[in-house]
VEXTIBA-189523 format. One record per atom (N, C-alpha, C, O): x, y, z. Coordinates in steps of 0.2 Angstrom, whole numbers, plus 5000, padded with zeros to 4 digits. Last residue first. Layout:
REM residues N
XYZ ...
//
This chain:
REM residues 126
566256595447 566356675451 566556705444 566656765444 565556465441 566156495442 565956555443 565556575439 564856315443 564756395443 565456425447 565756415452 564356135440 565056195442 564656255439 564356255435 563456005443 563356075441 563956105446 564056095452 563555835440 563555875441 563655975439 563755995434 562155715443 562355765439 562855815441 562555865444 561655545448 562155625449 562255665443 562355625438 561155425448 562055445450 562155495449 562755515449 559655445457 559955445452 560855435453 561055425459 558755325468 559255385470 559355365461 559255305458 557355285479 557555255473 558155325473 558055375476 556955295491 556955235489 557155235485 557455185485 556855425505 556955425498 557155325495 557655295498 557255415520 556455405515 556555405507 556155375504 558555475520 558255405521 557755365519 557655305517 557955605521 558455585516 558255525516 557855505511 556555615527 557155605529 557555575522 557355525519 555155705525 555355655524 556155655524 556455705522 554655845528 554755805534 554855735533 554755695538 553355825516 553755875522 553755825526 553355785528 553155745505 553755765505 553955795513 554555795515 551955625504 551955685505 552955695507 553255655510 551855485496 551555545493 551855625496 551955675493 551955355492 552355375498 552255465495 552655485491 551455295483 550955285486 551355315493 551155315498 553055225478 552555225476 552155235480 552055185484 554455295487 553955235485 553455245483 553155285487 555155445482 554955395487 554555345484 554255345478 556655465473 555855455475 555755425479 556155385481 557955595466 557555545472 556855565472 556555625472 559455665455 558455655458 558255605462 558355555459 560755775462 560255705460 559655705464 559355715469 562155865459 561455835460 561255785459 561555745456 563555925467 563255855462 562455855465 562255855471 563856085467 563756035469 563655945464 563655935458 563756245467 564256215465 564056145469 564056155475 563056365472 562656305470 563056245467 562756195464 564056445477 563956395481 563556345479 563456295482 564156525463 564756485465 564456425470 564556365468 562356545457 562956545463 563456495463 563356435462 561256565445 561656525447 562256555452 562556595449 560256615438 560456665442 560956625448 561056645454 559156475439 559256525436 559756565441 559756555447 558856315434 559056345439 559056405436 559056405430 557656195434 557756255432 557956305439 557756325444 557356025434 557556075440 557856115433 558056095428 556055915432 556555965429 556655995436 556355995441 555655745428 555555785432 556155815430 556555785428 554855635417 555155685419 555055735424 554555765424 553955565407 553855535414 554655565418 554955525421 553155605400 553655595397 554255585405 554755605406 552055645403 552155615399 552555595396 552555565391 552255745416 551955665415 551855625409 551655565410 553555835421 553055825414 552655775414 552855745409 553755975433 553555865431 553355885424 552955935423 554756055441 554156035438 554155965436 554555915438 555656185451 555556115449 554956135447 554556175449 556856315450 556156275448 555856215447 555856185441 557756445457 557456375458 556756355456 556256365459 557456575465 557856565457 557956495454 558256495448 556556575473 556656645468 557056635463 557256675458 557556505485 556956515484 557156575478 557756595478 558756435488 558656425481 557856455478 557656435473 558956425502 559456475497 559356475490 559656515486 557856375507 557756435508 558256485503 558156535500 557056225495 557556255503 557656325501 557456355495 555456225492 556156235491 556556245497 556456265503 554156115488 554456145494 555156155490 555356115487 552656085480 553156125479 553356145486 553056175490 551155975476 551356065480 552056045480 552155985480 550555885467 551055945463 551156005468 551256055467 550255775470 549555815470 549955895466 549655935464 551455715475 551155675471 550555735468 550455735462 552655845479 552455765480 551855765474 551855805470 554355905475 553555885476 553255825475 553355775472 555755995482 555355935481 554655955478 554356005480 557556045482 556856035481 556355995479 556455965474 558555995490 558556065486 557756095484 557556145485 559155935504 558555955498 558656005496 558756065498 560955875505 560455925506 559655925501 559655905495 562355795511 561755795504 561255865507 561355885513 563655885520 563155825520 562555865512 562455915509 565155915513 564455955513 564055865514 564155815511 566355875505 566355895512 565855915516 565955945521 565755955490 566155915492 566155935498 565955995499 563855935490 564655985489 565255945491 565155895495 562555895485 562855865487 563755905487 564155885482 560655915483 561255925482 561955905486 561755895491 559155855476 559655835481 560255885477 560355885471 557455855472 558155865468 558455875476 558155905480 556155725473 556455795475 557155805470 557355765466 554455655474 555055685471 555455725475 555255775479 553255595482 553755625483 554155585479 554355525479 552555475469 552455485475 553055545477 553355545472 551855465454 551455415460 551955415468 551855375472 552355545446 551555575451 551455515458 551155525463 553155495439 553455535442 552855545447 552955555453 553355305440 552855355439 553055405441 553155395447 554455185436 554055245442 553955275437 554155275432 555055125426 554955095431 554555125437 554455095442 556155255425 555955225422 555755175426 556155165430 556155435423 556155385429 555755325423 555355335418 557555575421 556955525416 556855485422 557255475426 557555725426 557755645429 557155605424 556555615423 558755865421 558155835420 558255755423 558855735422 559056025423 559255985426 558455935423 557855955423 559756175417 559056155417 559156075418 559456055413 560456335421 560556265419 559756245420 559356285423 561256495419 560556465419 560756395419 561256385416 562356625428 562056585423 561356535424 561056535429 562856685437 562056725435 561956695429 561656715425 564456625436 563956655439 563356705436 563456765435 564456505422 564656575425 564356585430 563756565429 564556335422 564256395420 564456465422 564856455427 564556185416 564956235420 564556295416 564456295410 563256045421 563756065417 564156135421 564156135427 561555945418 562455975421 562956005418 562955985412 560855875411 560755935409 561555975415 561856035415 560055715418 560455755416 560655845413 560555875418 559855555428 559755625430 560255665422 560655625420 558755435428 559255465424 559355525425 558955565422 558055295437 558055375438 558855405436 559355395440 557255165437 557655215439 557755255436 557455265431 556755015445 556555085445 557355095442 557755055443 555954865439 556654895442 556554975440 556354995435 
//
């Protein structure tokens, strides 16, 4: 049984920092497309960031330069490091995989994703 603990949320000031972690249990963070999801109220989900198995990196465009995802493989975690935080990054996050051996991230559909965390959420105040 997979699943995927998201944590590290919280409220923060604007130009503040947060550091988002998904433990996976049951998955292997390597063995396929990861990503970090955002979610605003009245806002379709969105990618915020992903990688797949081999470790290339796609970010969405509003979070290049201040957005960081990584993996630890030992401890079978994936992070988001936020920096320099926006009122608009005001969302519920959450970590998603694809199935095992579902390796490439570009041009995978929300719907692609198999396994979903319950969310994190991250406030930024102006």
């Amino acid at each position: 049984q997979v699943q995927l603990v998201e944590s590290g949320g919280g409220s923060v000031q604007s130009g503040g920092s947060l550091r988002l972690a998904c433990v996976a249990s049951g998955y292997t963070v390597r063995s396929g497309c990861m990503a970090w999801f955002r979610q605003a109220p009245g806002k379709e989900r969105e990618r915020v960031a992903s990688m797949n198995s081999v470790g290339s990196i796609t970010y969405t465009d509003s979070v290049k330069g201040r957005f960081t995802i990584s993996r630890i493989t030992s401890t079978n975690t994936l992070y988001l490091q936020m920096s320099n935080l926006k009122p608009e990054d005001t969302a519920m996050y959450y970590c998603a995989a694809a199935a095992p051996g579902q390796s490439y991230c570009v041009g995978r559909s929300l719907e692609e994703f198999n396994f979903w965390g319950q969310g994190t959420q991250v406030t930024v105040s102006s």
